[in-house]
DOZA-833884 format. One line per 2 residues: number of its first residue (from 1); their letters; for each residue x, y, z negated of N, C-alpha, C. Coordinates in Angstrom, 3 decimals, m for minus. Atoms other than C-alpha are relative to their C-alpha. Last residue first. Example, Ala and Ser with C-alpha at 12.3 -4.5 7.8 and 13.67 -1.06 7.14 Angstrom:
! DOZA-833884
2> SA> m0.820:m1.190:0.060:13.670:m1.060:m7.140:m0.770:1.090:m0.730  0.890:m1.190:0.000:12.300:m4.500:m7.800:0.900:1.200:0.000
***
This chain:
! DOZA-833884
279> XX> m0.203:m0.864:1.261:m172.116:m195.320:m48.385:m1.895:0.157:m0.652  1.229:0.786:0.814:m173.075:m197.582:m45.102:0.369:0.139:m1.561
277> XX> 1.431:m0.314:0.279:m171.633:m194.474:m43.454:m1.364:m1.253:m0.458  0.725:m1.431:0.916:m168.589:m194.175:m44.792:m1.418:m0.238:0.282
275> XX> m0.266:0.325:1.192:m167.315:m197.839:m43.721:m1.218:0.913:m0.928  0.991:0.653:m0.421:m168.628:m197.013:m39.854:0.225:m0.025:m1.921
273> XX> 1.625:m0.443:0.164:m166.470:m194.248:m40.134:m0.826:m0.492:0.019  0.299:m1.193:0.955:m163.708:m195.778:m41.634:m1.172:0.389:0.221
271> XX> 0.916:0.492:1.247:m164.166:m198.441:m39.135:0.396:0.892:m0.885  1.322:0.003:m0.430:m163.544:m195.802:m36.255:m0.796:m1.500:m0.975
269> XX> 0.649:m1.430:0.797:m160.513:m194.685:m38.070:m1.337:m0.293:0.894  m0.097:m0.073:1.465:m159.064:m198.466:m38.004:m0.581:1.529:m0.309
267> XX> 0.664:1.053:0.897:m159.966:m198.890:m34.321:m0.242:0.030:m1.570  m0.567:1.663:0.687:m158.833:m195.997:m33.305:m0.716:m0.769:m0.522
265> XX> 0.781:0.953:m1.024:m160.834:m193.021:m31.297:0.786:m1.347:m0.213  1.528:m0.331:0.108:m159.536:m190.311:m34.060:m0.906:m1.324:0.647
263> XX> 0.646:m0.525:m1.125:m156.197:m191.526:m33.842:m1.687:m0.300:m0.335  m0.471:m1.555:m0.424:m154.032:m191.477:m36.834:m0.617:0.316:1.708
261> XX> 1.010:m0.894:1.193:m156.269:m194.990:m38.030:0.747:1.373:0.293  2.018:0.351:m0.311:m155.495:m196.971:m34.811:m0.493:1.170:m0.993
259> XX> 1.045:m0.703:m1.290:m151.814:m195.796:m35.125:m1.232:m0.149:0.665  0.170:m1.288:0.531:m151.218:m197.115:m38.069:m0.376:0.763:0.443
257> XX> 1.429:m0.336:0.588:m151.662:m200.662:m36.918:m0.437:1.637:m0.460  0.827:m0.681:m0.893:m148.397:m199.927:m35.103:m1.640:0.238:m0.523
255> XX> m0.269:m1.692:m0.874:m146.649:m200.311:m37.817:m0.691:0.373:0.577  m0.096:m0.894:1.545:m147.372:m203.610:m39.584:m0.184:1.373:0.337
253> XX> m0.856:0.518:1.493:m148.169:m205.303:m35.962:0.087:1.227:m1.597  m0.704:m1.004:0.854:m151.097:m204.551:m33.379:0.775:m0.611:m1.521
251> XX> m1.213:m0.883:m0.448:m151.832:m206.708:m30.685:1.125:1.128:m0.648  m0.560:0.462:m0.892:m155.668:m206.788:m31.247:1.637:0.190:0.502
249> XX> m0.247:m0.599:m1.521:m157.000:m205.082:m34.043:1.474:m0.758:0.729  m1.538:0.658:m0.090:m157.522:m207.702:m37.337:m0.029:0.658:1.407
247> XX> m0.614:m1.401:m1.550:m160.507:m205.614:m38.818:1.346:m1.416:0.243  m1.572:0.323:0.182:m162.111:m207.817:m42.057:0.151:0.403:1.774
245> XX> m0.417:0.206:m1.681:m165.940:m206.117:m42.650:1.370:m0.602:m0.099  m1.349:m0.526:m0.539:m167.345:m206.408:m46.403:m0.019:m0.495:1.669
243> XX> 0.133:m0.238:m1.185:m170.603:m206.204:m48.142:1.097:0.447:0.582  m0.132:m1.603:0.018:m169.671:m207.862:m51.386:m0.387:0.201:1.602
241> XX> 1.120:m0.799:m0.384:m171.589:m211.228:m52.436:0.176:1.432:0.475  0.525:m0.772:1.156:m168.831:m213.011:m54.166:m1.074:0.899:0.501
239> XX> m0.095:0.779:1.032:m168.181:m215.240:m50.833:m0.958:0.637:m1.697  1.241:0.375:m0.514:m167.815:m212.127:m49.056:m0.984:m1.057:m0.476
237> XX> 1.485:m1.189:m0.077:m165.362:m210.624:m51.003:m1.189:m0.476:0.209  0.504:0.569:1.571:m163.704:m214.569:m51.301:m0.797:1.183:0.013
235> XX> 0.722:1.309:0.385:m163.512:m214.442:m47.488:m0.911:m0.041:m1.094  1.235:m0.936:m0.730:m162.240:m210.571:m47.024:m0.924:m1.415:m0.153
233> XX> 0.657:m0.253:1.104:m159.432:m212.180:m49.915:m1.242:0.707:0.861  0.261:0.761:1.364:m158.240:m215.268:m47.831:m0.552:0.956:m0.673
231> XX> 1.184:0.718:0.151:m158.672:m213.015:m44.679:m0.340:m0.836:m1.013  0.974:m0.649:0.163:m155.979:m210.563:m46.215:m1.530:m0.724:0.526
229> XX> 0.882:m0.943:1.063:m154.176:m212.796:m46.995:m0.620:0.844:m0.265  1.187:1.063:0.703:m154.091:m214.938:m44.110:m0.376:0.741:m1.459
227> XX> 1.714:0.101:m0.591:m153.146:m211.977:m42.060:m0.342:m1.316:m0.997  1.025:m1.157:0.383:m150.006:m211.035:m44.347:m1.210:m0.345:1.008
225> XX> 0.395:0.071:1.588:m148.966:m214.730:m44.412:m0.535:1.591:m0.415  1.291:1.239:m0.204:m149.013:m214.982:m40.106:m0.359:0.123:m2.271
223> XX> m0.568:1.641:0.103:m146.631:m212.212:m39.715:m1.207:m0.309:m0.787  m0.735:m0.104:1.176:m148.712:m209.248:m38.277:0.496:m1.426:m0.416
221> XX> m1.252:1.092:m0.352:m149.849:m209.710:m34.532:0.841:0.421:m1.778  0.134:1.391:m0.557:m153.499:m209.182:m35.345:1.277:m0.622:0.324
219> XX> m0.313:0.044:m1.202:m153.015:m206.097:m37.444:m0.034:m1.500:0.726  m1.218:0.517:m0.841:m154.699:m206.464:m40.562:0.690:0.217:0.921
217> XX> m1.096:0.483:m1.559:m157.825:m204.922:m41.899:1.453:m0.117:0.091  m1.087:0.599:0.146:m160.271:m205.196:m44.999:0.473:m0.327:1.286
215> XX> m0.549:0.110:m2.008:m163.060:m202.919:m44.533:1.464:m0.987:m0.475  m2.070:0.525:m0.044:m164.747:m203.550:m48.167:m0.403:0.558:1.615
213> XX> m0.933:0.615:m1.436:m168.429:m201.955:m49.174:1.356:m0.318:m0.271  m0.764:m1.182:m0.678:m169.468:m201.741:m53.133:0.617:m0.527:1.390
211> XX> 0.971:0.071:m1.018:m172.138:m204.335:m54.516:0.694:1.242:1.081  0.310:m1.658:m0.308:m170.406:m205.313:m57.479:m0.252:m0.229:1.264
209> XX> 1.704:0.024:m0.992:m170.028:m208.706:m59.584:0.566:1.787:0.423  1.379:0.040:1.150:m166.297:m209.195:m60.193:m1.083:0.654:0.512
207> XX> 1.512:m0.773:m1.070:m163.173:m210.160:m57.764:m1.171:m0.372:m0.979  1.117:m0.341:1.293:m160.329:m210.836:m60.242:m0.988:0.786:0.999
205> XX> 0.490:0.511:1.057:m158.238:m212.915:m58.682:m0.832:0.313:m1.009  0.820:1.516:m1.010:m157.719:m212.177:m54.921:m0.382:m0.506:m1.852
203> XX> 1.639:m0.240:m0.303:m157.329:m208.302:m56.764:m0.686:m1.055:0.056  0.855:0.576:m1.358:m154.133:m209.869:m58.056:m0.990:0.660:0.304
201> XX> m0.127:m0.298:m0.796:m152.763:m207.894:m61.154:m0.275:0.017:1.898  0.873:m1.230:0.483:m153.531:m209.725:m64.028:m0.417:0.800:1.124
199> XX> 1.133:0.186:0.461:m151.828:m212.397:m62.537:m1.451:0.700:m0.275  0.642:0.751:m1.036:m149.251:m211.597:m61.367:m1.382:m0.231:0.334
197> XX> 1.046:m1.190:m1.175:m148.992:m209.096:m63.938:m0.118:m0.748:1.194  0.800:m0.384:0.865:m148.433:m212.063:m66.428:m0.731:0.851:0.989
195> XX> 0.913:0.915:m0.285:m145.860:m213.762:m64.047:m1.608:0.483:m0.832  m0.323:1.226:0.865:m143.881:m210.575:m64.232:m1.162:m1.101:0.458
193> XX> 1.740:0.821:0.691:m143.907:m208.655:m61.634:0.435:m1.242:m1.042  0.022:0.167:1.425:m139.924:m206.749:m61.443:m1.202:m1.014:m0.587
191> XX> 1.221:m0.162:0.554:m140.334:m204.645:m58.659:m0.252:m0.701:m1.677  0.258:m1.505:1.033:m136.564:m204.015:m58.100:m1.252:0.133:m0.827
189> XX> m1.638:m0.502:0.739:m135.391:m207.487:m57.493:m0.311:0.971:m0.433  m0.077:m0.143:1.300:m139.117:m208.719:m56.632:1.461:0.623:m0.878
187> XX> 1.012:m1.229:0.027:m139.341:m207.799:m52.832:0.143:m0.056:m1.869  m1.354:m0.696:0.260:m136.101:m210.575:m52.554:m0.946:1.310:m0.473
185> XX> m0.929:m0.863:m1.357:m139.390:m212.790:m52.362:1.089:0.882:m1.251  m1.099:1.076:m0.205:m140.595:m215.285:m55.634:0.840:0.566:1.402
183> XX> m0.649:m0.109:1.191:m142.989:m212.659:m57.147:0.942:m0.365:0.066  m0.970:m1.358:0.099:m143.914:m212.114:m53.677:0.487:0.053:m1.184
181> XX> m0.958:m0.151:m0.689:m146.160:m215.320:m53.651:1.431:1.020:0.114  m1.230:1.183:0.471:m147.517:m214.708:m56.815:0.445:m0.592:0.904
179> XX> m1.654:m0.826:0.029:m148.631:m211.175:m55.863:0.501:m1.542:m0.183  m0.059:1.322:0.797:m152.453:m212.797:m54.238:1.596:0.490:m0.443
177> XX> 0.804:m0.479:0.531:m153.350:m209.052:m52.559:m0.395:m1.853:m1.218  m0.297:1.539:0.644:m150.793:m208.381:m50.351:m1.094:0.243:m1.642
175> XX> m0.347:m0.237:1.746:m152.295:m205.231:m48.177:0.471:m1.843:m0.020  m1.228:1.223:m0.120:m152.108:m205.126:m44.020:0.516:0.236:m1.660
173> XX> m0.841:0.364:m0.925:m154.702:m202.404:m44.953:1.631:m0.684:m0.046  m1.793:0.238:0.198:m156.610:m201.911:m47.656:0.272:m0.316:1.033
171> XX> m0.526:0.077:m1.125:m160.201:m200.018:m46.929:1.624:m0.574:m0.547  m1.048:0.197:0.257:m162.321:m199.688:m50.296:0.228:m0.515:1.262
169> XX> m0.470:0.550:m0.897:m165.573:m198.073:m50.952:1.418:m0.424:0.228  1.486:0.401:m0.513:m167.515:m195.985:m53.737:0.086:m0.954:1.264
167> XX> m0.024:0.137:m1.812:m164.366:m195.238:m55.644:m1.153:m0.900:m0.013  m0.534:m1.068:m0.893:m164.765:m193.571:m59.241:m0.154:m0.636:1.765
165> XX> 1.551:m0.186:m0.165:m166.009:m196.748:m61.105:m0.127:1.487:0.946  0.357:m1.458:0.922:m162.283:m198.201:m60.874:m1.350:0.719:0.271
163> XX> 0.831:0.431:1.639:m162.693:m201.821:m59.823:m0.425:1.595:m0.360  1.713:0.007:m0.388:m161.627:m200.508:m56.213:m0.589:m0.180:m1.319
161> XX> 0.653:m0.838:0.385:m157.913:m199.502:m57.615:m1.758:m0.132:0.165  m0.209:0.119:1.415:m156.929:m203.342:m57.339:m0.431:1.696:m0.496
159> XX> 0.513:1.383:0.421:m157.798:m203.469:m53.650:m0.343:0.275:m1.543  1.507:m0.804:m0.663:m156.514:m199.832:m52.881:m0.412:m1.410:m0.444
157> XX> 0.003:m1.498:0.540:m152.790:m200.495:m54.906:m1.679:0.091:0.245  m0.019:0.496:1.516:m152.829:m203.831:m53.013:m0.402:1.049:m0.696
155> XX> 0.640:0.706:m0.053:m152.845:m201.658:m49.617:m0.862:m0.910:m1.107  1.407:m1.287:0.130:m150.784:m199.008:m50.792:m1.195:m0.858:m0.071
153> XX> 0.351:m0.246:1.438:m148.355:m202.111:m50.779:m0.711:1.053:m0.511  m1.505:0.688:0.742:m148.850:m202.388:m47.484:m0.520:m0.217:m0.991
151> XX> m0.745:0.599:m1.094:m151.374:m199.470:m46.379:1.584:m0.832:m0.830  m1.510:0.116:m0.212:m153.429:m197.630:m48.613:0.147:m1.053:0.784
149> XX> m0.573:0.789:m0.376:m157.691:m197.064:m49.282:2.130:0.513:0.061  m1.345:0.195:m0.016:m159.873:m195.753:m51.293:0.750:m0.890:0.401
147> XX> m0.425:1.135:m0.474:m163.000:m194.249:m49.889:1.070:m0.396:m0.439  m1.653:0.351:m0.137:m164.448:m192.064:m52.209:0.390:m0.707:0.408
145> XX> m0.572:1.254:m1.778:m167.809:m191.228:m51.400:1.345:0.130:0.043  0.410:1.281:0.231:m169.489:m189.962:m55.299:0.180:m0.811:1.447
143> XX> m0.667:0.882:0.691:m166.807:m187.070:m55.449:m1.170:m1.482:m0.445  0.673:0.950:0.534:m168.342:m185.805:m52.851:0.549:m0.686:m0.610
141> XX> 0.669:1.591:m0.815:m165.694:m183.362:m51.071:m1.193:m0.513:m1.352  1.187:0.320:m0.661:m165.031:m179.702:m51.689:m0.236:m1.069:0.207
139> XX> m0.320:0.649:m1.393:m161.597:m179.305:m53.132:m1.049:m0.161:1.198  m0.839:m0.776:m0.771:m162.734:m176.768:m55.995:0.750:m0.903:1.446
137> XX> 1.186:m1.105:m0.127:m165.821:m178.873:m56.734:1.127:1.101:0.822  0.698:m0.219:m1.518:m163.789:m181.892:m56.391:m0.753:0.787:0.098
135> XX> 0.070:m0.458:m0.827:m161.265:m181.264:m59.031:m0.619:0.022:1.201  m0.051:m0.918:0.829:m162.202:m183.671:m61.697:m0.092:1.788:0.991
133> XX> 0.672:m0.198:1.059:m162.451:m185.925:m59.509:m0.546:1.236:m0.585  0.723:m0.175:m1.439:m159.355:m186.083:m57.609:m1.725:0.536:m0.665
131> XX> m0.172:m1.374:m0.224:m157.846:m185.853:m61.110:m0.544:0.326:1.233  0.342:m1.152:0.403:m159.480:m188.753:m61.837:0.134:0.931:0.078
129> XX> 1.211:0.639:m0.782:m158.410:m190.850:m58.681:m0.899:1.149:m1.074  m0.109:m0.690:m1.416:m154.945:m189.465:m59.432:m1.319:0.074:0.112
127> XX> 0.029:m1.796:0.879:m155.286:m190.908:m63.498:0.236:0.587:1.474  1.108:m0.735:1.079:m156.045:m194.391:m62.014:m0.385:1.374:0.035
125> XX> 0.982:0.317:m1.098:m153.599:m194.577:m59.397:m1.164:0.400:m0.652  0.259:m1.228:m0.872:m151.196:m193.820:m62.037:m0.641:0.561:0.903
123> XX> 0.935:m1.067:0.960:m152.513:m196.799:m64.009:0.413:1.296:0.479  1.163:0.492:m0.042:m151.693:m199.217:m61.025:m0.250:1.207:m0.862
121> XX> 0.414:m0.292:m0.924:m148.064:m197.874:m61.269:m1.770:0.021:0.452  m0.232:m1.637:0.085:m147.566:m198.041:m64.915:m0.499:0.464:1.439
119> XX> 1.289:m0.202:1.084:m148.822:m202.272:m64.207:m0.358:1.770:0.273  1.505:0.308:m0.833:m146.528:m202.599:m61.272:m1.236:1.003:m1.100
117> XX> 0.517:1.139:m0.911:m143.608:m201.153:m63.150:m0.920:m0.015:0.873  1.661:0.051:0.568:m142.539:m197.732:m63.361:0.093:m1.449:0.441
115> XX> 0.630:m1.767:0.741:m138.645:m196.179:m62.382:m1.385:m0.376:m0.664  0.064:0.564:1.446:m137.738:m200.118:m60.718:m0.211:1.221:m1.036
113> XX> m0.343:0.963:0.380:m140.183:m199.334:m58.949:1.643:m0.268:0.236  m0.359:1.112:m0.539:m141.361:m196.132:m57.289:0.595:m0.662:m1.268
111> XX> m1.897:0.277:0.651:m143.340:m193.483:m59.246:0.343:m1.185:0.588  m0.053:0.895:0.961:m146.761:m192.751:m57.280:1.638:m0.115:m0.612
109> XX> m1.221:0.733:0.767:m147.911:m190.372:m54.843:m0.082:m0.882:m0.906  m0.497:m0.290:1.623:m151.516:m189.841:m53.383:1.423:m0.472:m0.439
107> XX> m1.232:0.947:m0.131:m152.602:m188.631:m50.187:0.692:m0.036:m1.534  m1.248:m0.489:0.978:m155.784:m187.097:m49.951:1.029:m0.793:0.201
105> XX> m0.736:0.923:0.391:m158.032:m186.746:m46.980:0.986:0.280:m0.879  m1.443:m0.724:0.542:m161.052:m184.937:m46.010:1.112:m1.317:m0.461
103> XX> m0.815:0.505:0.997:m163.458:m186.532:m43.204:0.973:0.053:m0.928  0.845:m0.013:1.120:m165.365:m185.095:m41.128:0.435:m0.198:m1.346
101> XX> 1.249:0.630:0.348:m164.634:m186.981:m38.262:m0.914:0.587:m1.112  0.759:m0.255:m1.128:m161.464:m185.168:m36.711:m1.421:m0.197:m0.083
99> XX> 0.220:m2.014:0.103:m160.116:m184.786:m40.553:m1.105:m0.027:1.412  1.464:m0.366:0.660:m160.170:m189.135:m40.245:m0.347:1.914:m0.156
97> XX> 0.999:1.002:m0.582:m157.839:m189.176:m37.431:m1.264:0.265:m0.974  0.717:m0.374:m1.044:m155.576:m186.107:m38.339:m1.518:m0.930:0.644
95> XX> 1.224:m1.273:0.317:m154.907:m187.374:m41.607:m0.621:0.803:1.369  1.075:0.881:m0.077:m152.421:m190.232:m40.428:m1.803:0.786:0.063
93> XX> 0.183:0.516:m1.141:m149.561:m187.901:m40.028:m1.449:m0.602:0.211  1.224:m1.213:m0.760:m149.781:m187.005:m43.376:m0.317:m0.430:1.045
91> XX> 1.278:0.171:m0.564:m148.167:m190.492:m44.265:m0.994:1.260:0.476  m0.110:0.941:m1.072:m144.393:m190.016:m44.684:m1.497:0.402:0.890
89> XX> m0.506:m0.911:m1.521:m145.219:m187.119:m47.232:0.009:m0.368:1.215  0.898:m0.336:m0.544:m146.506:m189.938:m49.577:0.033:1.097:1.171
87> XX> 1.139:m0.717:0.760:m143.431:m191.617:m50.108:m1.271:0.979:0.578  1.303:m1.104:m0.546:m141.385:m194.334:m49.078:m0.451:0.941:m0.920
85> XX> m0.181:m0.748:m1.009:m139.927:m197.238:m51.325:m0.949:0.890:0.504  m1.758:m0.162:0.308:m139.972:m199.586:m54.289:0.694:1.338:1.086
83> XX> 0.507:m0.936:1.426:m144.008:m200.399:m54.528:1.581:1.117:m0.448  m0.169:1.395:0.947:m143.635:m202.674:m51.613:0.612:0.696:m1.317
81> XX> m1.854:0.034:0.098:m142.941:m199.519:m49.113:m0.254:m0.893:m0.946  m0.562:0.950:0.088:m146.882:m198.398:m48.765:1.213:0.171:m0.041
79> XX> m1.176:0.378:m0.695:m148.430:m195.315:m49.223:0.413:m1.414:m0.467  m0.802:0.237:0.455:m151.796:m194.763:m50.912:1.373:m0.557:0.879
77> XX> m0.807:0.700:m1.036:m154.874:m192.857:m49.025:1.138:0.013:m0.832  m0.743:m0.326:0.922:m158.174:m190.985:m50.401:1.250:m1.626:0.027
75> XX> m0.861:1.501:m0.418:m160.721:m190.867:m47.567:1.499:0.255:m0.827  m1.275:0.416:0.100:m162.882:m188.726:m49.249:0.546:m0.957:0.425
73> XX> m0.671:1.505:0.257:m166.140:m187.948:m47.616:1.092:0.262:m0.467  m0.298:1.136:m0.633:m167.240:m184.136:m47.251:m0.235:m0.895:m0.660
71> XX> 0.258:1.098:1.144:m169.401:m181.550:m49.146:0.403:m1.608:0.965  0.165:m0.117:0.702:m168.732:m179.155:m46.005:m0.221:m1.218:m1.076
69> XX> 1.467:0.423:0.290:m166.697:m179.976:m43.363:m0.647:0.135:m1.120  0.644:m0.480:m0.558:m163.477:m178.620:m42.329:m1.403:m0.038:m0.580
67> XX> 0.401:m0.273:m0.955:m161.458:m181.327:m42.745:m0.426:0.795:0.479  1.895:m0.386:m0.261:m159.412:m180.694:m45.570:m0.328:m0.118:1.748
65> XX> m0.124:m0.156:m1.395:m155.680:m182.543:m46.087:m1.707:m0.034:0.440  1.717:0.241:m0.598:m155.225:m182.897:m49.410:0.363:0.367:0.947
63> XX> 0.158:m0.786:m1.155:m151.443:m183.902:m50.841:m1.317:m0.272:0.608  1.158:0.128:m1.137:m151.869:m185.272:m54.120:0.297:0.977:0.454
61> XX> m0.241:m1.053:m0.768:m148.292:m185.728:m57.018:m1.483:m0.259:0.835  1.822:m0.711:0.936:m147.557:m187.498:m60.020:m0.599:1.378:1.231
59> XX> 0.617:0.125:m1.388:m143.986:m187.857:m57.798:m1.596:m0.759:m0.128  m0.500:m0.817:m0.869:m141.673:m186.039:m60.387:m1.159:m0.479:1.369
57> XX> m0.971:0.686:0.166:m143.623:m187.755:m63.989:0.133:0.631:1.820  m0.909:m0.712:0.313:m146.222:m185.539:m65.593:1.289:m0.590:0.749
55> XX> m0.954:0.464:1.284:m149.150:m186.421:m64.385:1.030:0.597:0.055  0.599:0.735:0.692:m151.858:m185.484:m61.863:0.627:m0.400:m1.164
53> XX> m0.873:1.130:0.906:m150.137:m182.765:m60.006:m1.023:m0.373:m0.290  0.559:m0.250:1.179:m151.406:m181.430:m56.576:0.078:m0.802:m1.452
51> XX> m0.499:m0.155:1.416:m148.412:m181.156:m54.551:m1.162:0.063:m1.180  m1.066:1.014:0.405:m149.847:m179.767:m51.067:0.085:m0.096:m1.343
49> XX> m0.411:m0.323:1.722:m153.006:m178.359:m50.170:0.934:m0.930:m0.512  m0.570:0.931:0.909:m153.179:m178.632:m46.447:0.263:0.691:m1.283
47> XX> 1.161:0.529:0.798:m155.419:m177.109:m43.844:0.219:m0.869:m1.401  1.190:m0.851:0.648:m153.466:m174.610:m42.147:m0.747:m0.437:m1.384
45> XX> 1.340:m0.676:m0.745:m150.715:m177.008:m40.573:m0.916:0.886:m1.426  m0.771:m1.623:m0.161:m146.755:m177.128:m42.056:m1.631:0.428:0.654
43> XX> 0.047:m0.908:1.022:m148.044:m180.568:m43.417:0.150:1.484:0.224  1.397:0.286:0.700:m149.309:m182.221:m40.425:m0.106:1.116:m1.196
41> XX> 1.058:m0.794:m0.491:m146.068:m181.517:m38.541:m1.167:0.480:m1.052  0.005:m2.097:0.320:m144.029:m182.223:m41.795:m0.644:0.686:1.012
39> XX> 0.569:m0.776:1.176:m145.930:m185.310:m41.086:0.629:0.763:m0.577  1.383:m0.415:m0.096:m144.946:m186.118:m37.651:m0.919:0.702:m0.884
37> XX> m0.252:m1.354:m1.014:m141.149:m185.838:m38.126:m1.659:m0.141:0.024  m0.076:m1.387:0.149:m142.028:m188.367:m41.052:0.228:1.027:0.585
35> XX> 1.091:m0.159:0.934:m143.754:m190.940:m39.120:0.380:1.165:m1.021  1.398:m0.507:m0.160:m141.098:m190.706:m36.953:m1.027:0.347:m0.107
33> XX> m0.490:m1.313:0.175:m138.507:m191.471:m39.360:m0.780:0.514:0.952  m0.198:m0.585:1.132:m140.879:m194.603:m39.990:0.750:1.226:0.339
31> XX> 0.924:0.025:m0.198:m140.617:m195.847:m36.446:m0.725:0.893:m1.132  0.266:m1.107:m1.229:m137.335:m195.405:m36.087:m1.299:0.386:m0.185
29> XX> m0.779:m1.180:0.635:m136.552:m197.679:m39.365:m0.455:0.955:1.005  0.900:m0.392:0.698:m139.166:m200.380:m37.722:0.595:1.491:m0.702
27> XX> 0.263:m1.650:0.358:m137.039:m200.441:m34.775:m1.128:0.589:m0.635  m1.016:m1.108:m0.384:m137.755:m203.916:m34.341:m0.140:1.488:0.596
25> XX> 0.111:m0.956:m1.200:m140.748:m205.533:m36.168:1.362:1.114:0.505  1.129:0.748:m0.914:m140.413:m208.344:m38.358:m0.259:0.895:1.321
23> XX> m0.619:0.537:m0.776:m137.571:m207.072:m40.423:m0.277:m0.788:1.247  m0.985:m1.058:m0.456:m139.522:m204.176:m41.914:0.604:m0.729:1.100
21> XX> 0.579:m0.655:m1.003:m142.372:m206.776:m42.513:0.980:0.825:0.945  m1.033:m1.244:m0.290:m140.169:m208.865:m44.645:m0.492:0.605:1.202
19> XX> 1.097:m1.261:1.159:m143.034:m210.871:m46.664:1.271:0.959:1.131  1.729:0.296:m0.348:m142.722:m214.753:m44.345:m0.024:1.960:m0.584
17> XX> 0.369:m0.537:m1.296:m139.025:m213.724:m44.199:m1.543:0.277:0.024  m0.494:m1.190:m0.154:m138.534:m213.826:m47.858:m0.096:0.407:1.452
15> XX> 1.049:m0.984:0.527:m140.795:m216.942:m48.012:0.575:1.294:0.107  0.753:0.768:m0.972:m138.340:m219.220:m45.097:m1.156:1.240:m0.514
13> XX> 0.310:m0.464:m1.451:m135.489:m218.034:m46.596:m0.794:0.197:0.894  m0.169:m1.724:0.192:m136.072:m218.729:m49.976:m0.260:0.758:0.979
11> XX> m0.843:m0.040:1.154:m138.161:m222.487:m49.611:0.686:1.760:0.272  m1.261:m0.923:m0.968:m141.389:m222.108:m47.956:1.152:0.086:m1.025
9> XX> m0.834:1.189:m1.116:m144.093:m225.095:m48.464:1.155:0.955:0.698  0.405:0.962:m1.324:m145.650:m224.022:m51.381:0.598:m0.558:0.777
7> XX> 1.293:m0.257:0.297:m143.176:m221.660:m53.334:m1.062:m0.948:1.101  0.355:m0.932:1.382:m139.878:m221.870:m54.177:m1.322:0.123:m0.083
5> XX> 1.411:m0.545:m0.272:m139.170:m225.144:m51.919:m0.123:0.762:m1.396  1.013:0.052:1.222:m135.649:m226.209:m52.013:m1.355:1.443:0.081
3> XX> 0.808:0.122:m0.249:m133.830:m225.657:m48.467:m0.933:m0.421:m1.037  1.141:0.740:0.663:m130.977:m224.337:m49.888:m0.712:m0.227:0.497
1> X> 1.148:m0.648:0.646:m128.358:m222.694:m47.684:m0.978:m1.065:m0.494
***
């Protein structure tokens, strides 16, 4: 095997591990079909408005998940799978934590990759965030406290949706958020980034004046290149003048982090609520 350096100081093997979360944690596959036995719980409950379209294309799709509460918060939530996998169904599950607070929650689809690039993807995010929007009189929430956040590549997705003048806060979790590392992982066979949307595409590169909160969290035992990137970009936030927090909960890898924010008394759904309320 090659030991030629593709990128900094990791030649193939060395950067395709550094990004292979799945392979980082055993019985990540288990862990995930769990996550969906939990959320057809979630979904088969009372409080869910499934399927709300935004576009035209099969998974143009928002699942809400109402708290209860009148003229809520949105905590408005993108799935991860490295833009190529998963889908939003997975994640109901999660909605119980913020619902307990107050808190409504959407869940937004997207077209996987190689079906949409990056770019098409990013602008579906867009047109969701409006249709959220558009519809918040009949959904009930505040369409001026949109939290948007995702997980993974949801994560990125929530970074790079914050620009949009629609969200009033932004939570990514264990996100990649510099792509030109990953342009050079096995993660690119289906995704496709060109060096252009690398670019374009970074959040870590286009941080511009604004005054909107961050929560930027990690898991503390995540491989060592998803925690530096997300403190490399909770740095430069801060740096640029944004009022941000960076979360790295104790012990917790890609996965498990999830379970801070699907429990009401988690770390990651107890900065949510701290998030919301310097709204």
């Amino acid at each position: 095997m090659s030991d030629e350096k593709v990128y900094g100081t990791f030649d193939q093997a060395g950067l395709d591990a550094a990004y292979n979360n799945s392979a980082a944690v055993a019985g990540s596959g288990d862990i995930v079909a769990d996550w969906e036995r939990r959320g057809e719980i979630a979904r088969a409950e009372g409080n869910a408005r499934l399927d709300i379209g935004y576009g035209p294309k099969p998974r143009n799709g928002i699942d809400y998940f109402k708290s209860g509460a009148e003229d809520a918060p949105l905590f408005a939530f993108i799935h991860g799978g490295y833009w190529q996998r998963n889908r939003k169904e997975t994640f109901s599950f999660i909605s119980a934590g913020p619902n307990a607070h107050g808190i409504d929650v959407a869940h937004i689809g997207y077209t996987l990759a190689p079906e949409a690039t990056l770019t098409e993807i990013t602008q579906e995010i867009d047109a969701a965030l409006a249709q959220l929007v558009t519809e918040s009189d009949v959904l009930g929430f505040q369409p001026g406290r949109i939290v948007l956040s995702g997980w993974s590549a949801g994560g990125h997705l929530a970074a790079h949706g914050a620009r949009n003048a629609t969200v009033a806060a932004a939570m990514p979790i264990s996100g990649v958020f510099d792509l030109e590392p990953v342009r050079h992982t096995y993660i690119n066979d289906k995704v496709h980034i060109t060096e252009s949307e690398a670019d374009a595409l970074s959040p870590f590169r286009h941080i511009g004046p604004d005054t909107k909160p961050f929560l930027v969290a990690v898991g503390g035992a995540e491989l060592p290149e998803l925690r530096r990137q997300s403190k490399d970009y909770a740095d430069a936030l801060e740096k640029a003048g944004y009022d941000v927090e960076l979360m790295m909960p104790e012990g917790k890898d890609h996965f498990s982090v999830m379970e801070t924010l699907a429990d009401p008394n988690g770390a990651l759904c107890q900065g949510l609520v701290r998030l919301i309320e310097r709204l």
